[in-house]
N, C-alpha and C positions, 0 to 999 in steps of 0.2 A: 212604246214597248211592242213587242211584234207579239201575236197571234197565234193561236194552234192553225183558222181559217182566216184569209185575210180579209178582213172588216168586219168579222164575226164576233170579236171579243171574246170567244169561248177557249177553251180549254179541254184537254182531255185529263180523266183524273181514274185511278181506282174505286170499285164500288163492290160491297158484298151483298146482295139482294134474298141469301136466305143461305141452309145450311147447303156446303160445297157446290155453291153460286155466285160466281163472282165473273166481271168484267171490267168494261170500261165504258163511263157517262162522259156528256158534255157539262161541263160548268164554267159559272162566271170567269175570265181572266181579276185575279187581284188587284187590288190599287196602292199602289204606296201611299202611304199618310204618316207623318211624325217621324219618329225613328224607324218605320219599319219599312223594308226595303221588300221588293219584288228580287225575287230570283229565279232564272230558268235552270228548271233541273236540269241536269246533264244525268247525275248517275245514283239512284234510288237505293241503297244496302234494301233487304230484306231482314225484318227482325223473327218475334212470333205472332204477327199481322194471321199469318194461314192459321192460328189456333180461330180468330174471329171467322176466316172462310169457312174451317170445319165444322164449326157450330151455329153460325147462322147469325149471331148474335151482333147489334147494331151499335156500331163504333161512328163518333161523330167526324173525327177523318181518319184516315189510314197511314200510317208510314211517320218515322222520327228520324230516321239518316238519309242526308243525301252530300252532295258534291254539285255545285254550279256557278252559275255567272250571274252578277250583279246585271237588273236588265233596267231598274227605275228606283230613283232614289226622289221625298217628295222635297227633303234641304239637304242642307250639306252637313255630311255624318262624317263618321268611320270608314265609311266607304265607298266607293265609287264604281259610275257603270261600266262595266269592263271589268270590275274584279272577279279572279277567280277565287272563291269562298267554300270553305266547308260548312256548312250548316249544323251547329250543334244541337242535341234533343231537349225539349221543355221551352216553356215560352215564361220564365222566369223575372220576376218586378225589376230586377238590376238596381234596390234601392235598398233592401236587407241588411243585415250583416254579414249572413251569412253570401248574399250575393257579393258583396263586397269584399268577402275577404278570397272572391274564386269558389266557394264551395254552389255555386249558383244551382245547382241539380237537386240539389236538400232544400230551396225555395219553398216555405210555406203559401207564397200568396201569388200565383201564376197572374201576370201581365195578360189583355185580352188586346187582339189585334183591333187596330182603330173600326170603325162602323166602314161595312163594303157595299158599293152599290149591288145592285140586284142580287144580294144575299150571299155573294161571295164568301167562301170559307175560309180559306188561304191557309193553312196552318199545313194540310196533307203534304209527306212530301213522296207519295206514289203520285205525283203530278206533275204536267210541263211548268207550271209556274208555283211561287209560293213566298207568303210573308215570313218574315223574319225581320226580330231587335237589329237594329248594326251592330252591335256588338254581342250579340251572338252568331257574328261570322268568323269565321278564321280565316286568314290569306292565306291561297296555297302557294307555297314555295314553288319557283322555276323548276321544271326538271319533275315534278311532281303530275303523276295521271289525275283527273278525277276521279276512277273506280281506285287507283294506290288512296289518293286523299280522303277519302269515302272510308276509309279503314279506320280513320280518327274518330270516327263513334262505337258503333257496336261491335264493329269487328274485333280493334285492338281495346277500345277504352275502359270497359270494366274493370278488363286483369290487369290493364295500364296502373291503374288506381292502385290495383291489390297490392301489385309488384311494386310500387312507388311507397305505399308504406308499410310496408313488411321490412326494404331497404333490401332486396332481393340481391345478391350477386355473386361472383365467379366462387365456383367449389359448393357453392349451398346446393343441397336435394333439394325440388319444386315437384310436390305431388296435383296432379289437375282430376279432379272427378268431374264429368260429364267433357265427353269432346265432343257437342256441337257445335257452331262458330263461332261462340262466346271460349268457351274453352279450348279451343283450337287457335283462338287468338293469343290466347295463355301459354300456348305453346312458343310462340315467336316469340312472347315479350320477355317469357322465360331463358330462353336458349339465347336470345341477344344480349340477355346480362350475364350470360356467361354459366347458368347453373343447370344442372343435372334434373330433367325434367320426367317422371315418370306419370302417366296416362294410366288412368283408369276409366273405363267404358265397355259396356256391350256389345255394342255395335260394331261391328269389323269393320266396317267403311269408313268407319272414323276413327277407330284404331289403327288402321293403314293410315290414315292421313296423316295422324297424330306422329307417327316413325316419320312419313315423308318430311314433315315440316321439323320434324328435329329432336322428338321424344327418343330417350334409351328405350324405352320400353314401355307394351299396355299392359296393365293386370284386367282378367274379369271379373268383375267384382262380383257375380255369383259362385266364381268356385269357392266350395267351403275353406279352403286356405288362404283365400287372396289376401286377408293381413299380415297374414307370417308369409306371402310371397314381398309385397311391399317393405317391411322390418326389415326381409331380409336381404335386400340391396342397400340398406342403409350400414352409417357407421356401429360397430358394434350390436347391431336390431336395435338404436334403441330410436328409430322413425324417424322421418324425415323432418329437415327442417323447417321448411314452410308449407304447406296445403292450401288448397283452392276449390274451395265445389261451385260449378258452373253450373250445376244439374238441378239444383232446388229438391233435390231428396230426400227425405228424412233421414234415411239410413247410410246415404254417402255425407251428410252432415254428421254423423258420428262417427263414421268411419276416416272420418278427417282428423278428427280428434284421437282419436285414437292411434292412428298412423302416422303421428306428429309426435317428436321429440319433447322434452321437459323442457322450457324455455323458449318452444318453438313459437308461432306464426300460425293463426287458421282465418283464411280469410273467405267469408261466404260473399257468392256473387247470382248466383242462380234463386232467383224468383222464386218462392214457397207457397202453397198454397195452403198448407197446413202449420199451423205453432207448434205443433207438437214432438220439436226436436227435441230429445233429454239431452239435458248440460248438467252437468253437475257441480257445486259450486267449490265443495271441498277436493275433491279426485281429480277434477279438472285446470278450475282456474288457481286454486290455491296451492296444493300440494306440485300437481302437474306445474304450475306457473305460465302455464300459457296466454297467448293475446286472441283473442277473438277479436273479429270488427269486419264488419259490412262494406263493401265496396261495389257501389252503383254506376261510377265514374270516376271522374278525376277533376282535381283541382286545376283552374285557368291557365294558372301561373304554369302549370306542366305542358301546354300545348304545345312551347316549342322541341320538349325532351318527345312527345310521343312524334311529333314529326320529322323528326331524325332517326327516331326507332322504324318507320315507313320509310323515310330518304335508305337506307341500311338493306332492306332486307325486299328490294322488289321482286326477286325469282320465287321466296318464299311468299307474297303475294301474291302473285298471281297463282301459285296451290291451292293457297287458302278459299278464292274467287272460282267456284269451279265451276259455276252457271250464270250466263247473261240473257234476259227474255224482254225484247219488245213490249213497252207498257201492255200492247192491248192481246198481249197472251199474260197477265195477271194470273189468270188462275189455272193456269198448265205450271206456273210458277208455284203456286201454293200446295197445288198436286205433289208436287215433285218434292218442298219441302217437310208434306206430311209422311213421306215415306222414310225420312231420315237419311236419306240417300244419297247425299251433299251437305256439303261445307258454305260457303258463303254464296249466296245467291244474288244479282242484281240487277234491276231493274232498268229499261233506258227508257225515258220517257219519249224520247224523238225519234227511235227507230222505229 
């Protein structure tokens, strides 16, 4: 397996050393053992890793998406050296049922990579190398970039999920709260199944994107009318058909519901730090009739439908991608995405 330094065995990795402190260390190079394979990153997404940079707070590695090459394998798996692989997030037992039936992200009991000489970590993937199950690889189709194939985790795959079981398609209204890159992803998966996709967010810089990438329209969801502006691009005001909150909001979790038709679709995606969303059981789920459900990922069996929805739509990717930073400018990267000031961020661990 080749080296960050030749004969060095080391590695260059991300590191946050306190609050809005961050660089790059040397660490071990990983070792393949059992099913778990070494892969050299090519191309790191950025998630919300910079909330860890902004606070200081000590993460045991950093980073859950990446795109790379098979560099060492320790027998013969699933894959081979030379494969180009998307790396899916979580390090998941692959012996559940629920892994077994593809929902492997809902994994109760996380698999630990084999014991690493001189304390190797392997899991980070803000790093030149990294372990991974083989079969938490994906092949990347021919014709496919690392940073396009990098889109198959965070970029497109939450709303992938959402939009997958809501059964999202042509003529349906897709309302999206929060358009950060999670929700900006939502925007593509949206518009490629063919449905009317309205944006809601604060932020102009991602209300602009949200148009570029294919939105009719942003509402603000502080103007005191933004729900009777929403209603009222819907059939008859009575709300759109499906919703999405990417934002983990309290108040755009209800505003989903609300802004959603009788029989409609609400599907939350955005991380919550608080329970304190009001549902209501009679007004909502009952009388309303609505679906609520959770959507963190996507099921296995969907990889090849979201890799088509990528193969489809590479100009609208490369929008989506609107910052690429050298591993060892990590925290000019975090900088940039604590100002909310871009769309998908990434990482190259070789440049």
């Amino acid at each position: 397996m080749a080296s960050n330094e030749e004969g060095t065995g080391t590695m260059k990795t991300a590191a946050v050393f306190g609050p809005k402190q961050g660089g790059v260390v040397d660490a071990p190079n990983p070792t393949a053992g059992e099913n778990w394979v070494v892969v050299k990153i090519h191309t790191a997404p950025m998630c919300t890793e910079f909330k860890v940079y902004v606070s200081g707070r000590e993460a045991p590695y950093l980073g859950h998406e990446a795109a790379g090459e098979v560099v060492e394998v320790a027998q013969p798996c699933r894959v081979n050296v030379g494969d180009r692989v998307v790396v899916m997030p979580q390090t998941p037992c692959g012996q559940c049922e629920l892994c077994l039936d593809g929902e492997y992200i809902h994994c109760l009991d996380s698999e630990e990579p084999p014991p690493q000489p001189d304390g190797a970590e392997g899991r980070a993937t803000m790093s030149q190398f990294m372990l991974k199950q083989d079969w938490m690889l994906v092949p990347i189709p021919d014709g496919i970039s690392y940073d396009h194939a990098s889109m198959a985790c965070c970029g497109l795959g939450p709303t992938f999920g959402a939009v997958q079981r809501a059964n999202i398609g042509p003529d349906d209204s897709l309302m999206i709260t929060g358009l950060g890159p999670v929700g900006l992803g939502g925007v593509i998966n949206g518009t490629h199944r063919g449905a009317t996709v309205i944006g809601v967010d604060v932020n102009n810089y991602r209300a602009a994107k949200a148009i570029e990438l294919g939105a009719s329209t942003v509402i603000d969801p502080t103007d005191p009318d933004a729900l009777d502006q929403v209603l009222a691009l819907t059939r008859d005001g009575r709300g759109v058909d499906h919703s999405i909150d990417c934002s983990g909001v309290v108040a755009a979790h209800r505003f989903c519901i609300d802004a959603t038709r009788s029989k409609g679709t609400v599907s939350f995606v955005g991380e919550s730090g608080t329970d304190a969303t009001p549902i209501h059981v009679s007004t909502d789920m009952l009388r309303k009739g609505l679906s609520l459900h959770g959507s963190w990922h996507y099921n296995m069996a969907d990889t090849p439908q979201i890799l088509r929805v990528i193969a489809a739509n590479p100009a609208k990717l490369d929008k989506l991608i609107t910052h690429t930073f050298p591993l060892d400018r990590v925290a000019d990267a975090w900088d940039l995405q604590a100002t909310g000031q871009c769309a998908k961020v990434l990482l190259k661990p070789w440049q």
